[in-house]
mmCIF file of the N, C-alpha and C atoms, coordinates in Angstrom:
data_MODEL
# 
_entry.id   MODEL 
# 
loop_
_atom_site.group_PDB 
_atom_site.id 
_atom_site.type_symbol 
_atom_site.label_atom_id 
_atom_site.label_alt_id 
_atom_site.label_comp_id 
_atom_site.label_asym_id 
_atom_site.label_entity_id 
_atom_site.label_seq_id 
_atom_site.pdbx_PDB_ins_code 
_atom_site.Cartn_x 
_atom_site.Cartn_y 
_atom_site.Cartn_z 
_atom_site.occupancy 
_atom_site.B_iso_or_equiv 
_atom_site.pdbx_formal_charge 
_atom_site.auth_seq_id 
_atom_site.auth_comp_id 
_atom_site.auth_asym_id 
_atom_site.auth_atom_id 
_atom_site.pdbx_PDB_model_num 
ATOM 1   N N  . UNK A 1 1  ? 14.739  -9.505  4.526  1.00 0.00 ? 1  UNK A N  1 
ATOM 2   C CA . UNK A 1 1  ? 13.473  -8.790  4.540  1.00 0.00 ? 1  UNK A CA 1 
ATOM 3   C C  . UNK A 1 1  ? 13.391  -7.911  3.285  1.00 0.00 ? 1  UNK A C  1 
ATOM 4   N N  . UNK A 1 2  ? 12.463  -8.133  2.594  1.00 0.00 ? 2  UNK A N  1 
ATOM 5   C CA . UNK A 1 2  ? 12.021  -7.464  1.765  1.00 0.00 ? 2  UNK A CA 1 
ATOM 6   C C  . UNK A 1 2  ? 11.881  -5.930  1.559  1.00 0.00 ? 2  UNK A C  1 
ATOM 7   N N  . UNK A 1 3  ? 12.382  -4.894  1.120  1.00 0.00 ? 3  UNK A N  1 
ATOM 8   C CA . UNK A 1 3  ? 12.372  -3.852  1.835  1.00 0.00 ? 3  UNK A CA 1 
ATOM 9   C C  . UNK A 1 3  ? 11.362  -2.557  0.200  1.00 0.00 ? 3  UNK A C  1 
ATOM 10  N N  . UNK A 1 4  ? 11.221  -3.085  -0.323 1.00 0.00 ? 4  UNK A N  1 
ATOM 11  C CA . UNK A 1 4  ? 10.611  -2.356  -1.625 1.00 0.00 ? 4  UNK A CA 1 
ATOM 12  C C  . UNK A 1 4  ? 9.214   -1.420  -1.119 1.00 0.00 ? 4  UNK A C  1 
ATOM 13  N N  . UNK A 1 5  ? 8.925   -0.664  -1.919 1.00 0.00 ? 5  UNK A N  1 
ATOM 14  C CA . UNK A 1 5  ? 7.526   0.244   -1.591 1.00 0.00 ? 5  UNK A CA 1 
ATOM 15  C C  . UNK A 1 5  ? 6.791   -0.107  -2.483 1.00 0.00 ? 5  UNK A C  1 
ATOM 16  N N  . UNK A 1 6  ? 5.685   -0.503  -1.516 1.00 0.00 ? 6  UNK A N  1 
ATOM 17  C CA . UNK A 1 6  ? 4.349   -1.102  -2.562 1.00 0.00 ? 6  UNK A CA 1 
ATOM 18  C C  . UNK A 1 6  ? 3.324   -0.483  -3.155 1.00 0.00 ? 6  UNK A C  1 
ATOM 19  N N  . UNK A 1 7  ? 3.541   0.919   -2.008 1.00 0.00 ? 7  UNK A N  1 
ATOM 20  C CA . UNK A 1 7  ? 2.434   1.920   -2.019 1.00 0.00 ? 7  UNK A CA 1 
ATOM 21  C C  . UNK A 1 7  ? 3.201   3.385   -2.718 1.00 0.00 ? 7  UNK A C  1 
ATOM 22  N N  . UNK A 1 8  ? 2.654   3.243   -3.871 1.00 0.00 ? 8  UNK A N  1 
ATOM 23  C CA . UNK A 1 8  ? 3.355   4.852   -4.829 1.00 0.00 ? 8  UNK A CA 1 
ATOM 24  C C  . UNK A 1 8  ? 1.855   5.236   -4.080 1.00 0.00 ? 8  UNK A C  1 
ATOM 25  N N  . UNK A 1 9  ? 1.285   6.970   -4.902 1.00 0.00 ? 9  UNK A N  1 
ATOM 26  C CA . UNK A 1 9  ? 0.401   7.484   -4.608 1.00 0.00 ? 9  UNK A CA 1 
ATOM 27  C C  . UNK A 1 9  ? -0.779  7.083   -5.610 1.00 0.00 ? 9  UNK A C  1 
ATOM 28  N N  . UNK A 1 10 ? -0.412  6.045   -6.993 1.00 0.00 ? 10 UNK A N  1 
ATOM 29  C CA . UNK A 1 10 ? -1.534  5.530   -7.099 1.00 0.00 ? 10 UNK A CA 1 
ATOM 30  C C  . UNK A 1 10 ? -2.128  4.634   -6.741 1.00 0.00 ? 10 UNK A C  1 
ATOM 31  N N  . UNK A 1 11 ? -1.439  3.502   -6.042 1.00 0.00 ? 11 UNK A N  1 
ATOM 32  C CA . UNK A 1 11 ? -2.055  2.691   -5.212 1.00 0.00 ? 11 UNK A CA 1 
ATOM 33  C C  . UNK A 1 11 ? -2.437  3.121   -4.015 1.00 0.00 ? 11 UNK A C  1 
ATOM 34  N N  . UNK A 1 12 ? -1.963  3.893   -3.163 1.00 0.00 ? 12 UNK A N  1 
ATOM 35  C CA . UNK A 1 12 ? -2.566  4.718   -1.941 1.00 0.00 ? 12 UNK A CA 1 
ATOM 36  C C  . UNK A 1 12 ? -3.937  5.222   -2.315 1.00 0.00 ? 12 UNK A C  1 
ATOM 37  N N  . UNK A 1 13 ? -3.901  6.139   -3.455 1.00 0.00 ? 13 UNK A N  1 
ATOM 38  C CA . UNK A 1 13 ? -5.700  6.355   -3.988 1.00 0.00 ? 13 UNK A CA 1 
ATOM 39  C C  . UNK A 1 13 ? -6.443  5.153   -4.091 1.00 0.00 ? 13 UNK A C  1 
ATOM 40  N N  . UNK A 1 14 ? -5.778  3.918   -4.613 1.00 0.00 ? 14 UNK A N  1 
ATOM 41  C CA . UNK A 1 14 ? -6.862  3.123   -4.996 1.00 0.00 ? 14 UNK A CA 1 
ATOM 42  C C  . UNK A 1 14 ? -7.096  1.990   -3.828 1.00 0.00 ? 14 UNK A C  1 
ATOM 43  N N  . UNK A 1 15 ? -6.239  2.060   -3.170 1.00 0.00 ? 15 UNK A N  1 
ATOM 44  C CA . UNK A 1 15 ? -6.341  1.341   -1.891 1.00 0.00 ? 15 UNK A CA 1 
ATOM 45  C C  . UNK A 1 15 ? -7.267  2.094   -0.608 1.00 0.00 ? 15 UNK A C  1 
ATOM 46  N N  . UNK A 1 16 ? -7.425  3.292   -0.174 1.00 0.00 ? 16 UNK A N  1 
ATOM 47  C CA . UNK A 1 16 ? -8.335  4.213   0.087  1.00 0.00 ? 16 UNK A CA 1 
ATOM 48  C C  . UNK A 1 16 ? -9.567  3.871   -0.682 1.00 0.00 ? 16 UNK A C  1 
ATOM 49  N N  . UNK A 1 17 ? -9.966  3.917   -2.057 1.00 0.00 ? 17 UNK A N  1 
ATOM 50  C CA . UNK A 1 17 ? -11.194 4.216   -2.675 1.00 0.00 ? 17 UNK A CA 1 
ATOM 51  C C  . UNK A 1 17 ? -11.977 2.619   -2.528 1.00 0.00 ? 17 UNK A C  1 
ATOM 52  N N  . UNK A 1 18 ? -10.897 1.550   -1.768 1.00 0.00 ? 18 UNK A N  1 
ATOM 53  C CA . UNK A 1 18 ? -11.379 0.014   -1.914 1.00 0.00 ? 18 UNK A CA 1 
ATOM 54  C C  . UNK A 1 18 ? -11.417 0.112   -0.664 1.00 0.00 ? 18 UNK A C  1 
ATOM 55  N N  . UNK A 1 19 ? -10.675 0.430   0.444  1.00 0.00 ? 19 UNK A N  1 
ATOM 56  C CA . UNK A 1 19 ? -11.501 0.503   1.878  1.00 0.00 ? 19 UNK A CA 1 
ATOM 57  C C  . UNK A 1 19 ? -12.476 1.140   2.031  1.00 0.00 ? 19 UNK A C  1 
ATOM 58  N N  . UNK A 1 20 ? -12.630 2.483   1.213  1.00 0.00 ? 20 UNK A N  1 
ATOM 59  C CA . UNK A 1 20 ? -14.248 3.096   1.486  1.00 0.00 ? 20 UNK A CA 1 
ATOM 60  C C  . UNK A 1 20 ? -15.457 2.041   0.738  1.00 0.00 ? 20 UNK A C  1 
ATOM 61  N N  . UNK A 1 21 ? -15.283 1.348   0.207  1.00 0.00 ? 21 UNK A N  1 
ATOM 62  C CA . UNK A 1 21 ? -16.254 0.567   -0.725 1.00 0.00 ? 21 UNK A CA 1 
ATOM 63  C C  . UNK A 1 21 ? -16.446 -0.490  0.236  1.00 0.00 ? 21 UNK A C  1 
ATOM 64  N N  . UNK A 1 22 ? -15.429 -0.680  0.962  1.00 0.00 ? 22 UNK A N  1 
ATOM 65  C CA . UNK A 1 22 ? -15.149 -2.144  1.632  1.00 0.00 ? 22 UNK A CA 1 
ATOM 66  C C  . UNK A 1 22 ? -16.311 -1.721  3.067  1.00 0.00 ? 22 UNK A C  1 
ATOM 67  N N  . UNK A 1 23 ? -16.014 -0.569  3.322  1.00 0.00 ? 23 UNK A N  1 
ATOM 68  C CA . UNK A 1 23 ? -16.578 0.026   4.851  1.00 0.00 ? 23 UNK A CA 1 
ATOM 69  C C  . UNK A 1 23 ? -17.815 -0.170  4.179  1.00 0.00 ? 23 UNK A C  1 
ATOM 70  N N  . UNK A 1 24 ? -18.743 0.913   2.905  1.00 0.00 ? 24 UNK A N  1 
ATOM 71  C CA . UNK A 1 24 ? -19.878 0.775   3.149  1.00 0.00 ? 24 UNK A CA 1 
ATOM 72  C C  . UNK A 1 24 ? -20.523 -0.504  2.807  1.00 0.00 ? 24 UNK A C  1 
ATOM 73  N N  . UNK A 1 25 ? -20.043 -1.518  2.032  1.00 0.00 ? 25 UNK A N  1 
ATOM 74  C CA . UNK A 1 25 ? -20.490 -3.186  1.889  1.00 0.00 ? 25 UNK A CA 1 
ATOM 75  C C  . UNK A 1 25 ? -20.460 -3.440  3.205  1.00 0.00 ? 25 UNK A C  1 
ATOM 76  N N  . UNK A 1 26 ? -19.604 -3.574  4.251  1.00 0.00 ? 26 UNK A N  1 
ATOM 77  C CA . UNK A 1 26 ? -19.529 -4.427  5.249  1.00 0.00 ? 26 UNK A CA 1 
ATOM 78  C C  . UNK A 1 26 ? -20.231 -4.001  6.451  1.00 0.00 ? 26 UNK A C  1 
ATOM 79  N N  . UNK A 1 27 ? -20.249 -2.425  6.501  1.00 0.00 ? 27 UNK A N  1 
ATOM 80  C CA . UNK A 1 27 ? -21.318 -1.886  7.598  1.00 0.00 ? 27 UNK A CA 1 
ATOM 81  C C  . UNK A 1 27 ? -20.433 -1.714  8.348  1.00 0.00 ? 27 UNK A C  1 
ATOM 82  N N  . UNK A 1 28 ? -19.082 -1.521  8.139  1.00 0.00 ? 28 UNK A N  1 
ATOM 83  C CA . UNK A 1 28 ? -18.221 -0.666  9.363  1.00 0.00 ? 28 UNK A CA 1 
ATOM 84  C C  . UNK A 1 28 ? -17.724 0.363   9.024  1.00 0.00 ? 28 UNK A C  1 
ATOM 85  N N  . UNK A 1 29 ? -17.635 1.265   10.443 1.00 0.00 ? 29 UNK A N  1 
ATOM 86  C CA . UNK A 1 29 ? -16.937 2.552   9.578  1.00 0.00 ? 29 UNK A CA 1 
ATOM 87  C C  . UNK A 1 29 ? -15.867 2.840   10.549 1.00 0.00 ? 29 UNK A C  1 
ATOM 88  N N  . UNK A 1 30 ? -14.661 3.330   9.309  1.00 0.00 ? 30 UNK A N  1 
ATOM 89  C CA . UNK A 1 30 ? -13.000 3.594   9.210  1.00 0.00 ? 30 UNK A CA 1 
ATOM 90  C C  . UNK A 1 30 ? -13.437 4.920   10.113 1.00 0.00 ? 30 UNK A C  1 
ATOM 91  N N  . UNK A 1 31 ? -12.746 4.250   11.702 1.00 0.00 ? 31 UNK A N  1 
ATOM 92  C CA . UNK A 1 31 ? -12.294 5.943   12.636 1.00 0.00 ? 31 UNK A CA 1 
ATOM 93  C C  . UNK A 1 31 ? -11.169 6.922   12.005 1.00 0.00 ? 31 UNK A C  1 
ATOM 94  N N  . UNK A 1 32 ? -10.083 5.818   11.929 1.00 0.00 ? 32 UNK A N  1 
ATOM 95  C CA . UNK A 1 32 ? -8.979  6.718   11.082 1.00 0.00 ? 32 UNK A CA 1 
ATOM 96  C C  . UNK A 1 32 ? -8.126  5.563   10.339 1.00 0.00 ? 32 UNK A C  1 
ATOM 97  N N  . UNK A 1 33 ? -6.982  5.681   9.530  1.00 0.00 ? 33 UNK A N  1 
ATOM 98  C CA . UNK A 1 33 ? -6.643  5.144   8.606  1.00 0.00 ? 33 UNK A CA 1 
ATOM 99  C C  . UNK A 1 33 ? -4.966  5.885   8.107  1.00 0.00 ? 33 UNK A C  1 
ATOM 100 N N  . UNK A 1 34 ? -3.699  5.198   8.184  1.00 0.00 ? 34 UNK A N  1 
ATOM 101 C CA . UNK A 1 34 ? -2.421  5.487   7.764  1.00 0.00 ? 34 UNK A CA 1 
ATOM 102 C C  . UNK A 1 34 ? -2.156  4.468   6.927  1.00 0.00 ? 34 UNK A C  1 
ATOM 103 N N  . UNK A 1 35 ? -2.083  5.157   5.487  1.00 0.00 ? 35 UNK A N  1 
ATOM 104 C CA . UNK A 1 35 ? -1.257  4.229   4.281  1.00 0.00 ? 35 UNK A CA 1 
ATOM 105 C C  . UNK A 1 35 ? 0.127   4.960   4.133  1.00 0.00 ? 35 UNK A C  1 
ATOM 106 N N  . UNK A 1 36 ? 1.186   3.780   4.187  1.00 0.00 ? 36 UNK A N  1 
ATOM 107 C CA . UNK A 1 36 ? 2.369   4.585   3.983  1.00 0.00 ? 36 UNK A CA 1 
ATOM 108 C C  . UNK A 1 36 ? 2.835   3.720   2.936  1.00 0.00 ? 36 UNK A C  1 
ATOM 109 N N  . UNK A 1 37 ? 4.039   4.268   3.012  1.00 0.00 ? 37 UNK A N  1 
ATOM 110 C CA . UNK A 1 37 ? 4.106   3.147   1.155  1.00 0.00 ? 37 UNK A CA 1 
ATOM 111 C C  . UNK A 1 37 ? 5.174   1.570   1.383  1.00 0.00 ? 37 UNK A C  1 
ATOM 112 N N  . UNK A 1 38 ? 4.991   1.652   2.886  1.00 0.00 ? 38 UNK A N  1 
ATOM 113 C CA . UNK A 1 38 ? 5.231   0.058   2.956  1.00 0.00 ? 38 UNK A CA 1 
ATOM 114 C C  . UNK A 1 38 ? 4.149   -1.375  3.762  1.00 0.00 ? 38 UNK A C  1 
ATOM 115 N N  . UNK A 1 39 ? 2.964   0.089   4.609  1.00 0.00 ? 39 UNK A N  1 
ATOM 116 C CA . UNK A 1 39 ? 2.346   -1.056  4.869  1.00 0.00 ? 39 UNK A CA 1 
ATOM 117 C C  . UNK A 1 39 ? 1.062   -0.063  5.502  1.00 0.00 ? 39 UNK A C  1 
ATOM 118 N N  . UNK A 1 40 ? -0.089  -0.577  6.104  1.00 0.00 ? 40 UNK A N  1 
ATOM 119 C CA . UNK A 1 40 ? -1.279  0.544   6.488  1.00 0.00 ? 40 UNK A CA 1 
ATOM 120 C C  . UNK A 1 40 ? -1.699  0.294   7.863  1.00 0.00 ? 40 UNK A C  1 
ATOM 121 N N  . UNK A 1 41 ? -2.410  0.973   8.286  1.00 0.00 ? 41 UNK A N  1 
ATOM 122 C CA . UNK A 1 41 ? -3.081  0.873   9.834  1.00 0.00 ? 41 UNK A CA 1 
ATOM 123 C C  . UNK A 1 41 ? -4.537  1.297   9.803  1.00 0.00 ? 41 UNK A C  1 
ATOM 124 N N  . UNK A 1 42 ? -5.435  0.344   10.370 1.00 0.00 ? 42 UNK A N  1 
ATOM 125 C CA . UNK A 1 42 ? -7.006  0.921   10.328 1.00 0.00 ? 42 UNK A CA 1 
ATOM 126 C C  . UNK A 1 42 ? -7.759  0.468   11.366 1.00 0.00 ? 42 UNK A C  1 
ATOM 127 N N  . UNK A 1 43 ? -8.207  1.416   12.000 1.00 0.00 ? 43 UNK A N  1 
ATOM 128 C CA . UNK A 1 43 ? -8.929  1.698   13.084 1.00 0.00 ? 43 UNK A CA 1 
ATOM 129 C C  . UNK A 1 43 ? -10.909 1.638   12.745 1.00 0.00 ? 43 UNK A C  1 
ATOM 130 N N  . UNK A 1 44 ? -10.991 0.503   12.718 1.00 0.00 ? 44 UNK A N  1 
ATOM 131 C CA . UNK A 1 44 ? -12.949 0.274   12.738 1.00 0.00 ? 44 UNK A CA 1 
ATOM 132 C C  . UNK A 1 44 ? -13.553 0.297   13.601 1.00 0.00 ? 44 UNK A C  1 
ATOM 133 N N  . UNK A 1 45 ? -14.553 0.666   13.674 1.00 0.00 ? 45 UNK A N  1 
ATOM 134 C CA . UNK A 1 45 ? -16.095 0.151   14.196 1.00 0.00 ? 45 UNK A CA 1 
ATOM 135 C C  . UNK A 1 45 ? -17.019 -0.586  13.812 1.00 0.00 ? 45 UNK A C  1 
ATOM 136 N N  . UNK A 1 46 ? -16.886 -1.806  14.621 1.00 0.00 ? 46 UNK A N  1 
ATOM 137 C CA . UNK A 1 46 ? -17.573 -2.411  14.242 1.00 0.00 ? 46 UNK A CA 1 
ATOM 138 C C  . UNK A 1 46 ? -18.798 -2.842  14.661 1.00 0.00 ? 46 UNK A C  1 
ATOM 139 N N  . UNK A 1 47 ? -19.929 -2.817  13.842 1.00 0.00 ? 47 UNK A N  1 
ATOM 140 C CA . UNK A 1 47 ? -21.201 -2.677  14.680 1.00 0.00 ? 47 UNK A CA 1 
ATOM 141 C C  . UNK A 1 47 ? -21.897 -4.166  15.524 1.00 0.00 ? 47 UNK A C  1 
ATOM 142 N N  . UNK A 1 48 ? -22.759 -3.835  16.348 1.00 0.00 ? 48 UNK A N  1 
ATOM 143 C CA . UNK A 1 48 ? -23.048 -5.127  17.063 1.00 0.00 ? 48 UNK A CA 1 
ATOM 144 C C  . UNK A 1 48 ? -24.105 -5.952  16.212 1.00 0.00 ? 48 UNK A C  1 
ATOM 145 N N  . UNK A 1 49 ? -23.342 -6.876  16.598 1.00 0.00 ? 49 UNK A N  1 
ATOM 146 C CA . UNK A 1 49 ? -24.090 -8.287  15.859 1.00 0.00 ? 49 UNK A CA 1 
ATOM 147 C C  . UNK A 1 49 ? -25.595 -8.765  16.218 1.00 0.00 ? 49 UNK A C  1 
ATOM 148 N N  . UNK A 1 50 ? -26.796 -7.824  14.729 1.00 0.00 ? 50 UNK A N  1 
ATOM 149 C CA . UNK A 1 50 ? -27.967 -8.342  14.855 1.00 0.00 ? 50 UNK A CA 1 
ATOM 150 C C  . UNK A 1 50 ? -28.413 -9.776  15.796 1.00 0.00 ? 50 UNK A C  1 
ATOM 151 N N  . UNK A 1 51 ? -29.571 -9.339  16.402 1.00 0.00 ? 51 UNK A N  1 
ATOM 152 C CA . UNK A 1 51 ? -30.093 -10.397 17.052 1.00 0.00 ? 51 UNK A CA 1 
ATOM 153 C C  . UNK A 1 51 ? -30.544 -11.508 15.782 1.00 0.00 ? 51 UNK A C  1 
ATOM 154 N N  . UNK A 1 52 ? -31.211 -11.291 14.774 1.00 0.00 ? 52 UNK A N  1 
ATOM 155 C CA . UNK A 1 52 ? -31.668 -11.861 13.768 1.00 0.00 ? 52 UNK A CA 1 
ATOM 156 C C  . UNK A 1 52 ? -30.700 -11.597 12.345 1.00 0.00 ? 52 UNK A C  1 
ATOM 157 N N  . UNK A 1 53 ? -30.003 -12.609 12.377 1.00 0.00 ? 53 UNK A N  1 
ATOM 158 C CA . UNK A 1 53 ? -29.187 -12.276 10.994 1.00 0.00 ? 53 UNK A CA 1 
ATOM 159 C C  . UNK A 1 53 ? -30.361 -12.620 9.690  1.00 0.00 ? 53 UNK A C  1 
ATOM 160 N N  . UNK A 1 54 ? -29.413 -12.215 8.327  1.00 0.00 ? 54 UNK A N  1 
ATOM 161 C CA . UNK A 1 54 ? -30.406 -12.206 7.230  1.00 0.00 ? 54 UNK A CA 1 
ATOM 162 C C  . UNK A 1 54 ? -30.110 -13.855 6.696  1.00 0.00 ? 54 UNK A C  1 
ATOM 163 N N  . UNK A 1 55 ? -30.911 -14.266 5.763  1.00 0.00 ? 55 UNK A N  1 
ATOM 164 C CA . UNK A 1 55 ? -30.717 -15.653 5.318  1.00 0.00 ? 55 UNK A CA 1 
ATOM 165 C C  . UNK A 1 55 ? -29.614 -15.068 4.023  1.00 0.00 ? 55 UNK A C  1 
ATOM 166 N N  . UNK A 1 56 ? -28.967 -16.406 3.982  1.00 0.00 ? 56 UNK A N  1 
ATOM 167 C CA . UNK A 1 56 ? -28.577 -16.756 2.724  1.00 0.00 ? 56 UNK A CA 1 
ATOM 168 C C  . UNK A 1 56 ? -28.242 -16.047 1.781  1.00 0.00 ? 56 UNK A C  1 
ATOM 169 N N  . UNK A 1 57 ? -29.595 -15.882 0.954  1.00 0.00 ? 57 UNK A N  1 
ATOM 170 C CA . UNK A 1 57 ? -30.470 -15.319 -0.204 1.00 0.00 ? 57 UNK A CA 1 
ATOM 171 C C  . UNK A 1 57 ? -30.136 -13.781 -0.402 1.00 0.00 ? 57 UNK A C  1 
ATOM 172 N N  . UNK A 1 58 ? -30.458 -13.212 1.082  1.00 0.00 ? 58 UNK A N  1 
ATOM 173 C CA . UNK A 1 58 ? -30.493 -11.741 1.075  1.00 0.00 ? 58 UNK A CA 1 
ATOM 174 C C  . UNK A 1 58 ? -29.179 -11.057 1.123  1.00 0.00 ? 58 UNK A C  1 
ATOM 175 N N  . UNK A 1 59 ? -28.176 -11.965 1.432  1.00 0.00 ? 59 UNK A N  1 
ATOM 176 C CA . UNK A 1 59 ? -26.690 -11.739 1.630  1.00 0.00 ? 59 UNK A CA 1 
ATOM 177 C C  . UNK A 1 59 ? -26.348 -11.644 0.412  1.00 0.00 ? 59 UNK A C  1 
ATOM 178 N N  . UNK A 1 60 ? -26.622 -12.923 -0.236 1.00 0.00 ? 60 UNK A N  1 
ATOM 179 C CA . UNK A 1 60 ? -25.788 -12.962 -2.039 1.00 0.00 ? 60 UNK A CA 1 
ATOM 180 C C  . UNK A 1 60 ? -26.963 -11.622 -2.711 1.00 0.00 ? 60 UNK A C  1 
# 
């Protein structure tokens, strides 16, 4: 088993600043969230699935 740390504290910032980007693109939002510097834990909400999704077009 691999035992190295992946997560110094600049990847912890930048891994944080790409789940907040990730939450508001995707329309879920992070209850809580543990990055440690071998692996993370995240707790979402995820919202209920429109009766009418968008086409295609409006996605890209």
């Amino acid at each position: 088993m691999d035992r190295r740390f992946i997560f110094e504290e600049p990847e912890k910032e930048q891994f944080t600043r790409l789940m907040r980007e990730y939450e508001a693109c995707c329309q879920v939002r992070v209850l809580t969230f543990c990055v440690t510097s071998k692996h993370h834990h995240i707790l979402l909400e995820v919202p209920k699935k429109p009766d009418v999704l968008p086409m295609s077009e409006q996605v890209l």
